[in-house]
C-alpha positions as CSV (number, residue, x, y, z in Angstrom):
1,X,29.5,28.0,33.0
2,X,30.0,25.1,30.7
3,X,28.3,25.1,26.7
4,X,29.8,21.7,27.2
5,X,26.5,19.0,25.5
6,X,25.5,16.5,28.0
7,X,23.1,13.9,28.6
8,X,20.9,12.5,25.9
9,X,21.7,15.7,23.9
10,X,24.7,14.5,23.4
11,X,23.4,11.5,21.2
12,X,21.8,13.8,19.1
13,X,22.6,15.3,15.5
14,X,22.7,19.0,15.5
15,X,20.1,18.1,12.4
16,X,17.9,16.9,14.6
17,X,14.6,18.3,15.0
18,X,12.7,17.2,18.3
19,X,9.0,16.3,17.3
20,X,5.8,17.7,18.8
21,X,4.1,16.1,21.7
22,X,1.3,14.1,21.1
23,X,1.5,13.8,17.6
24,X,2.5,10.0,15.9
25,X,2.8,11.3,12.8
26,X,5.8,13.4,13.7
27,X,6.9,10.9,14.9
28,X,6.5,7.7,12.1
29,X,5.4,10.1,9.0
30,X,4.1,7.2,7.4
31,X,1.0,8.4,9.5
32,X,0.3,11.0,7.6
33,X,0.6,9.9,4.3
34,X,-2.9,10.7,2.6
35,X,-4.1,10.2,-1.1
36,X,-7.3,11.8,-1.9
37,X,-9.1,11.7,-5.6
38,X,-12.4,12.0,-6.6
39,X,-13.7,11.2,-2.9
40,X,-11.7,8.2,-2.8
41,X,-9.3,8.3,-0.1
42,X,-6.0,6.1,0.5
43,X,-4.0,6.4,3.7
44,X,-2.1,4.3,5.9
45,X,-3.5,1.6,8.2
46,X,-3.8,2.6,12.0
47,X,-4.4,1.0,14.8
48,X,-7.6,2.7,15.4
49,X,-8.6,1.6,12.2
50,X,-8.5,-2.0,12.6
51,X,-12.2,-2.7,14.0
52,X,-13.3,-1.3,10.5
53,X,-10.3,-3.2,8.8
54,X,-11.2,-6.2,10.2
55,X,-15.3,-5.8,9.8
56,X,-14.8,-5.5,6.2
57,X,-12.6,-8.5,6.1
58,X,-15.6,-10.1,7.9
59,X,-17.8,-9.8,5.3
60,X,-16.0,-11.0,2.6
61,X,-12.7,-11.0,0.9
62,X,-13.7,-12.6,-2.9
63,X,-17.1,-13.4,-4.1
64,X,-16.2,-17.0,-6.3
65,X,-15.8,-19.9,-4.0
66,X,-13.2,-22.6,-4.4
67,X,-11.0,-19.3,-6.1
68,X,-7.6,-18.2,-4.7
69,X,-6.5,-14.5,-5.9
70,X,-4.0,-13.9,-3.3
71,X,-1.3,-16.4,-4.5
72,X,0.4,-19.5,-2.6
73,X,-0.7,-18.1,0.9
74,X,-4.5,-19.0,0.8
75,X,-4.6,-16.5,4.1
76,X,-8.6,-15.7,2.6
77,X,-9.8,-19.9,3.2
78,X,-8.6,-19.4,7.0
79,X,-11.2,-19.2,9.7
80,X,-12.4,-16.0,10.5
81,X,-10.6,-15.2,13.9
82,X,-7.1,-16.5,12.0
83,X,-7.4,-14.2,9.3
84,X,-8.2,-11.4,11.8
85,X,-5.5,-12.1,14.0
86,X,-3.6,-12.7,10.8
87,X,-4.3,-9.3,9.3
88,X,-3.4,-7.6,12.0
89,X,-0.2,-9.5,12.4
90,X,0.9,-8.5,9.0
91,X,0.1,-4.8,9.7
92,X,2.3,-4.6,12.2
93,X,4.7,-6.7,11.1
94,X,5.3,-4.6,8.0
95,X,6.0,-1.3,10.6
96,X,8.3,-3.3,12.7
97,X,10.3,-4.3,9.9
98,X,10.2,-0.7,8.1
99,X,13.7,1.1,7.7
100,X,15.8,2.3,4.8
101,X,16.5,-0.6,3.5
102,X,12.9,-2.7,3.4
103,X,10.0,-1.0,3.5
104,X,6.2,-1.8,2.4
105,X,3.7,1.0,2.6
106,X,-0.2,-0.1,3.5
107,X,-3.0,1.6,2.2
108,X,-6.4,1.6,3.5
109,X,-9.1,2.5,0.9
110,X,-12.1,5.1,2.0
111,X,-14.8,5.8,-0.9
112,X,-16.7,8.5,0.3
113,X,-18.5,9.1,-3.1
114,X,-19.5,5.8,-4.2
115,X,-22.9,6.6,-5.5
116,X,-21.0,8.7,-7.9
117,X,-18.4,6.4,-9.2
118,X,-20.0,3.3,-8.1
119,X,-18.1,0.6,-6.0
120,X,-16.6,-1.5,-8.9
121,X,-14.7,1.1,-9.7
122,X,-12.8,1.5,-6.4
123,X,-10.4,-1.0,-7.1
124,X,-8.9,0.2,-10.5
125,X,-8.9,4.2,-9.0
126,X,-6.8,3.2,-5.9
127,X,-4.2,1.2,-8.2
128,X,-3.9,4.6,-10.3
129,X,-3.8,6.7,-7.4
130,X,-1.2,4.4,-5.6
131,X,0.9,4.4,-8.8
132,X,1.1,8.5,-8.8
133,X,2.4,8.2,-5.2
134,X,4.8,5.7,-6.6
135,X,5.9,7.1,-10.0
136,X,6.1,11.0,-9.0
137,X,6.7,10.9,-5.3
138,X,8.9,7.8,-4.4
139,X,10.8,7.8,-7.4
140,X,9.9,4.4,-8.5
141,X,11.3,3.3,-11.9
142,X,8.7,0.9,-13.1
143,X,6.1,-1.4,-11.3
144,X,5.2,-4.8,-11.4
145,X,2.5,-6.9,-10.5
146,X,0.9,-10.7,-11.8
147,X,-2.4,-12.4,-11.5
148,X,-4.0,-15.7,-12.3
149,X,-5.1,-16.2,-15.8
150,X,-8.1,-17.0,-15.0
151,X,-8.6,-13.4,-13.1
152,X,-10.4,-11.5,-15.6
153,X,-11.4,-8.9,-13.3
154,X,-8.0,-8.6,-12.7
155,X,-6.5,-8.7,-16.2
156,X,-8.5,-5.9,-17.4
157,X,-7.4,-3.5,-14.7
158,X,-3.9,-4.3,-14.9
159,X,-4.0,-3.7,-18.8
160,X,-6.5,-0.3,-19.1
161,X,-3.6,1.2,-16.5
162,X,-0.5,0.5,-19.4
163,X,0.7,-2.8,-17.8
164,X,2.7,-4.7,-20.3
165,X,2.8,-8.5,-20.0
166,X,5.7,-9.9,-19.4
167,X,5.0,-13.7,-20.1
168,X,3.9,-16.8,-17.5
169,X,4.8,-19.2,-15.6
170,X,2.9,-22.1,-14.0
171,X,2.7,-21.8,-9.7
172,X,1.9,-23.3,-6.8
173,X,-0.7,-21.4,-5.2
174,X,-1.8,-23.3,-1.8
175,X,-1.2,-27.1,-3.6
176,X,-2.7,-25.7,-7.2
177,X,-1.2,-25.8,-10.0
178,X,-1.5,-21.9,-11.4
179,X,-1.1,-20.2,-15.0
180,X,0.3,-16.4,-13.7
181,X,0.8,-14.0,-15.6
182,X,3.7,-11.1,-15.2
183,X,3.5,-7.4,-15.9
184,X,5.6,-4.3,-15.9
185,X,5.0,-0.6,-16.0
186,X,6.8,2.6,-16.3
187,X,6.3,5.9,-16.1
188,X,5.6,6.2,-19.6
189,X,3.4,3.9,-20.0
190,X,1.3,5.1,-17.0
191,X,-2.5,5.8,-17.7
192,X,-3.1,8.4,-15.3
193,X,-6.5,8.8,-13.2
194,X,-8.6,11.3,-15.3
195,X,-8.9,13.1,-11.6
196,X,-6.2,14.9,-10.0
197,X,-4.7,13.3,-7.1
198,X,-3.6,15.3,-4.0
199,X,-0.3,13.7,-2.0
200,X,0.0,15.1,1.3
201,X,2.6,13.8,3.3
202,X,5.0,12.3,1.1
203,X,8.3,14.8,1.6
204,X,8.4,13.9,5.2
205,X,7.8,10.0,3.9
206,X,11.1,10.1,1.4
207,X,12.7,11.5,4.7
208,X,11.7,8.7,6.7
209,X,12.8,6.0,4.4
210,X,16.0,7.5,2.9
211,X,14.4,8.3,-0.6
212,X,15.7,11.4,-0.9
213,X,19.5,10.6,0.1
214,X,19.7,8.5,-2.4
């Protein structure tokens, strides 16, 4: 009798670990990449979470008409079913192209408390929580982000989180001339979510994308 490998074994690292039936996650660990805080809950986008994706998206994006947060794609002034098929497009977009190389991570926020914390606050607890996933899981080295000047809301997160500005430049943003403003973060600069925040997931996520090999 032969221990000779054959087949599709044969195109297989000895490392390899074969992953469970039935289970996506073992499959794209991404899946199971869950942030939980406070009863605020971050995890990744599935498809069978894309009727409630796109119901929210239905009932409104940004309250101030005639505004453009989102930069030189005005993807929020579309009709309804483009921005739908739009969102969707993007989500699965930003799987197809995920490998070692490029890879964008999408969160999907779930408040299960908001009587407690109030839904205003959503917004700046999910940036901090993201940011811990960032700083002390994926190794990230600093972050960056920008805004409109005129994005108050916007400003005042950024800056109660450490963000230091980094100057401005005029854009276009959909044919409109656009004061932006630039900031950067690091690790030490980092003002961390008064609540503990529980990664689970992440090891098998640095796996996935090559994090820890490098």
């Amino acid at each position: 009798m032969s221990d000779a490998v054959t087949g599709r074994d044969a195109l297989r690292p000895a490392e390899f670990e074969v992953p469970g039936e039935g289970s996506l996650v073992d499959w794209w660990p991404l899946f199971g990449l869950r942030l939980e805080s406070g009863g605020l809950e971050l995890r990744t986008v599935r498809d069978g979470d894309l009727p409630a994706h796109l119901a929210a998206l239905n009932e409104g994006i940004h309250g101030a008409v005639g505004t453009n947060p989102f930069g030189p794609n005005r993807w929020s002034s579309a009709p309804a079913e483009d921005i739908a098929r739009n969102a969707m497009h993007d989500i699965w977009r930003n799987r197809a192209e995920t490998d070692r190389d490029r890879w964008t991570i999408q969160l999907g926020i779930w408040d299960h408390a908001a009587a407690d914390h109030g839904w205003r606050s959503a917004g700046r607890r999910a940036r901090a929580m993201a940011l811990v996933l960032a700083f002390d899981h994926l190794g990230a080295a600093h972050a960056t982000t920008e805004c409109a000047a005129w994005n108050h809301g916007s400003r005042r997160v950024t800056e109660s989180l450490g963000y230091e500005p980094q100057g401005s430049s005029v854009q276009d943003w959909g044919g409109e001339a656009v004061e932006v403003l630039g900031y950067r973060l690091g690790p030490e600069q980092f003002v961390r979510p008064a609540e503990d925040v529980t990664v689970t997931g992440a090891a098998a996520v640095r796996r996935q994308l090559g994090i820890d090999g490098r």
